[in-house]
C-alpha positions in Angstrom: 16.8 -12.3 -3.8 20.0 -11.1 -2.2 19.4 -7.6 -3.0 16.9 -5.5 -2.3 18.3 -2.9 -4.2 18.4 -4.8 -7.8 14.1 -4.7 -7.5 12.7 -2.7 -9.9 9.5 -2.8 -7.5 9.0 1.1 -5.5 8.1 0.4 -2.3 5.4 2.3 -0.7 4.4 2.5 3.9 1.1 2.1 4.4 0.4 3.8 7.8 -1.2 6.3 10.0 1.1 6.5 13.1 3.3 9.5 12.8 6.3 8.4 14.7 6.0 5.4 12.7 6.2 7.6 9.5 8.9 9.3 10.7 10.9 6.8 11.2 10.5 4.7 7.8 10.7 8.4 6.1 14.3 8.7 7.3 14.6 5.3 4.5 15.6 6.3 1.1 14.1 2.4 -0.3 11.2 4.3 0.5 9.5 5.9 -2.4 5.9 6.4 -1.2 3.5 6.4 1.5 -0.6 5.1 2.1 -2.9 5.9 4.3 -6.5 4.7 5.1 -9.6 5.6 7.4 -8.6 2.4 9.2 -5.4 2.9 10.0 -6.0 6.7 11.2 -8.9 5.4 13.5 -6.4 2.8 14.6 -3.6 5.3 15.3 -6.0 7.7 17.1 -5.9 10.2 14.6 -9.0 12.6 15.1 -8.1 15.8 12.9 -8.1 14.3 9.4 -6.6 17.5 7.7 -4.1 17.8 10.5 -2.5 14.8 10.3 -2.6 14.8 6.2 -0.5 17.8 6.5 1.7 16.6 9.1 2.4 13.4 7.3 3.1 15.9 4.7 5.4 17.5 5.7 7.2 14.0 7.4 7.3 12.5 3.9 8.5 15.5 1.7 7.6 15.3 -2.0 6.9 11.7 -2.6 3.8 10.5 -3.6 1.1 10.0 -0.3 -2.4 8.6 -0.8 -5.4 10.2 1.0 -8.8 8.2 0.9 -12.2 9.9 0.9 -15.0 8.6 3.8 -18.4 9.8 2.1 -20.5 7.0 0.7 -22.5 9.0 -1.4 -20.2 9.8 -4.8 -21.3 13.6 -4.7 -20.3 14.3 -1.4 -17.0 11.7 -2.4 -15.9 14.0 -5.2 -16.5 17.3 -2.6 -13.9 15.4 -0.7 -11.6 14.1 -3.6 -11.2 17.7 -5.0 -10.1 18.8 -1.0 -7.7 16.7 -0.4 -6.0 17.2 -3.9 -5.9 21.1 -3.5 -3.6 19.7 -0.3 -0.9 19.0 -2.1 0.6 18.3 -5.6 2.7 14.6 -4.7 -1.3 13.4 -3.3 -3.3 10.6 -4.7 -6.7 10.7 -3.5 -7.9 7.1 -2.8 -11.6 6.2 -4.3 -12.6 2.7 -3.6 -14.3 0.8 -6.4 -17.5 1.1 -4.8 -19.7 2.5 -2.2 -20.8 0.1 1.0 -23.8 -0.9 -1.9 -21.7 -2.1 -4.4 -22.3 0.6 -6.7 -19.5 1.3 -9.2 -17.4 4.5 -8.8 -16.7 4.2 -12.3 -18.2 7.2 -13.1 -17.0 9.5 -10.4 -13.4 7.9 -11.3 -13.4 9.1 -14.8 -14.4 12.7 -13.9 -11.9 12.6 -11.7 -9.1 11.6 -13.7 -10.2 14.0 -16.5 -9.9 16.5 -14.3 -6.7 16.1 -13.3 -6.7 14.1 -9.7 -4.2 11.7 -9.4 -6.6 8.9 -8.2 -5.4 5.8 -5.8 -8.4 3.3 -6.6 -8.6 1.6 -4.2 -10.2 -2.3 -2.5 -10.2 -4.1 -5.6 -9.9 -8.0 -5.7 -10.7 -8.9 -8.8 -9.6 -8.8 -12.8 -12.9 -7.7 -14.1 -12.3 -4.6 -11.2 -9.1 -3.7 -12.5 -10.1 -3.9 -16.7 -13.2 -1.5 -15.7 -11.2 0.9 -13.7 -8.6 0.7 -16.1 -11.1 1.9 -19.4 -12.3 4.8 -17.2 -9.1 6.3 -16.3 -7.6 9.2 -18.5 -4.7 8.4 -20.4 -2.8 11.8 -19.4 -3.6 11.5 -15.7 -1.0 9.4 -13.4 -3.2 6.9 -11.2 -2.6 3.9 -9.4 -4.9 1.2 -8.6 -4.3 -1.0 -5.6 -5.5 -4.8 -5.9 -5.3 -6.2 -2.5 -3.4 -9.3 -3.4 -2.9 -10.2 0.3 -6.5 -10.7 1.0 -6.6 -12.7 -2.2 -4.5 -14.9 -0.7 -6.0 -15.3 3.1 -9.3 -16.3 0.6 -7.0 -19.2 -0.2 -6.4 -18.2 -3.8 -2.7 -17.9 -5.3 -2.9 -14.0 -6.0 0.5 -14.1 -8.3 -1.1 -15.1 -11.8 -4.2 -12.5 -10.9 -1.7 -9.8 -10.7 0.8 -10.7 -13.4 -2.3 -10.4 -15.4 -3.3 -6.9 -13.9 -0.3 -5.6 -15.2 -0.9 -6.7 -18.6 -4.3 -5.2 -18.1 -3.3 -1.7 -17.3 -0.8 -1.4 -20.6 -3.6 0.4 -22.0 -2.5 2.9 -20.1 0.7 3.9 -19.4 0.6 6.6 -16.4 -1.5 3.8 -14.5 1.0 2.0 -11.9 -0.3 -1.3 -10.2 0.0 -1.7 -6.3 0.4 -5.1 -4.8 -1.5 -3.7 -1.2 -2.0 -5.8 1.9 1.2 -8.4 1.9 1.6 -10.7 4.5 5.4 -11.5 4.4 8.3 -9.6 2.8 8.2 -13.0 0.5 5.9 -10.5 -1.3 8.0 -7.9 -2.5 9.8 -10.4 -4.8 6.6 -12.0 -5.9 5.2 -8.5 -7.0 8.7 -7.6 -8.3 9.0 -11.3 -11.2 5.5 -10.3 -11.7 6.3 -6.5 -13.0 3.9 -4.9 -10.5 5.3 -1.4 -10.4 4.5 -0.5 -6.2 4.5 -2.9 -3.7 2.8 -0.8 -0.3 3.5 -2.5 3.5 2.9 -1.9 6.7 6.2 -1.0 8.8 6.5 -4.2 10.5 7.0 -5.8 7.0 9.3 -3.0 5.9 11.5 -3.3 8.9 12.4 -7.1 7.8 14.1 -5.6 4.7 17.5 -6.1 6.8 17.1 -10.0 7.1 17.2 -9.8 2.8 20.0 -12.5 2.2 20.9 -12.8 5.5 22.5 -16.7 6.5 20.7 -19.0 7.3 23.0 -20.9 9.7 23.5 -18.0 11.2 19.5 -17.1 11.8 19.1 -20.5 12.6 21.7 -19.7 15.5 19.9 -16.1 16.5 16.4 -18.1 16.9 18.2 -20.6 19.3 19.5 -18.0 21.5 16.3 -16.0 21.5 14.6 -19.3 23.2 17.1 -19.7 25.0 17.3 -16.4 26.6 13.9 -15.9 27.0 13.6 -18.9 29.2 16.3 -17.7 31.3 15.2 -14.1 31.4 11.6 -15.8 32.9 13.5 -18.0 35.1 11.6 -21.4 34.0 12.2 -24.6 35.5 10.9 -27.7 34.9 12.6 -30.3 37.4 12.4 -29.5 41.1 
């Protein structure tokens, strides 16, 4: 755990800020990047083409995920086949179903039989990840992103579930698992004894990747003074 660069993990930033994407661009440990409607509406983005090419062209070839916003799966697969023309390094996200709870199943295996590197997307569950698995195409590179942190705010220990994904998606080969929404930087080392292939984070997560190995004794000391000074910067007093 002393290295962060012995994991065999890629990490991925999940983000819509684009100072923010600059700035975690400019790290080489960085092998991807994530986006989703959320995080755009969050960061004020109002162009969506705009700031997909702009990201774009911050991120340079590496793999960046856009996700479709239509909830009907014609009008999704309109949008899938746009934002793929965008770029060759894009993954077009597809959640695993629309706000019904119908499957995307079907629209997922036209899609990767056509040749759209997919990024399905929201999925909690094993029996998601062995359907989506059967309907991807063998030739086409996909990933599917189980949200293991929101497993775990459920209460549930999301490490056997996902050691267990990857065994699932053997079947096929050009299928990477992401670990998506992690809490603590703890979970790039549980996704990494697990095999997952991508672990994708938010930057405040990715900026603790310099407290990796660091001393104890001497954090313990840095958390001290940080009290410390902060009581003296707001000039508290308790005896008068």
């Amino acid at each position: 755990m002393n290295n962060i660069k012995k994991l065999n993990i890629k990490l991925f930033a999940d983000g819509a800020d684009l100072a923010g994407i600059k700035e975690i661009a400019a790290n080489p440990l960085v092998k991807g990047f994530t986006t989703n409607p959320t995080l755009m509406r969050k960061a004020g983005v109002v162009d969506y083409k705009t700031f997909a090419l702009d990201a774009m062209r911050l991120t340079g070839d590496r793999p960046i995920s856009f996700e479709v916003f239509a909830d009907d799966f014609n009008e999704m697969e309109k949008q899938a086949l746009e934002i793929a023309r965008w770029g060759g390094n894009i993954y077009v996200k597809i959640p695993v179903t629309n706000t019904k709870g119908e499957s995307s199943h079907a629209l997922i295996e036209r899609l990767s039989r056509a040749g759209v590197k997919l990024n399905v997307t929201a999925l909690l569950t094993l029996d998601q990840v062995r359907s989506v698995t059967e309907f991807l195409a063998a030739e086409t590179p996909a990933v599917i992103s189980v949200f293991a942190g929101r497993i775990a705010d459920t209460g549930r220990d999301p490490i056997p579930l996902m050691a267990e994904a990857v065994r699932i998606m053997k079947a096929r080969p050009k299928a990477e698992l992401i670990w998506a929404s992690p809490r603590e930087l703890l979970n790039v080392f549980q996704a990494d004894s697990v095999g997952c292939h991508i672990i994708t984070a938010t930057n405040d997560i990715l900026k603790k990747l310099s407290l990796v190995g660091k001393n104890l004794d001497e954090y313990s000391l840095d958390t001290v003074k940080m009290f410390y000074n902060d009581a003296m910067a707001a000039g508290y007093s308790i005896v008068t």
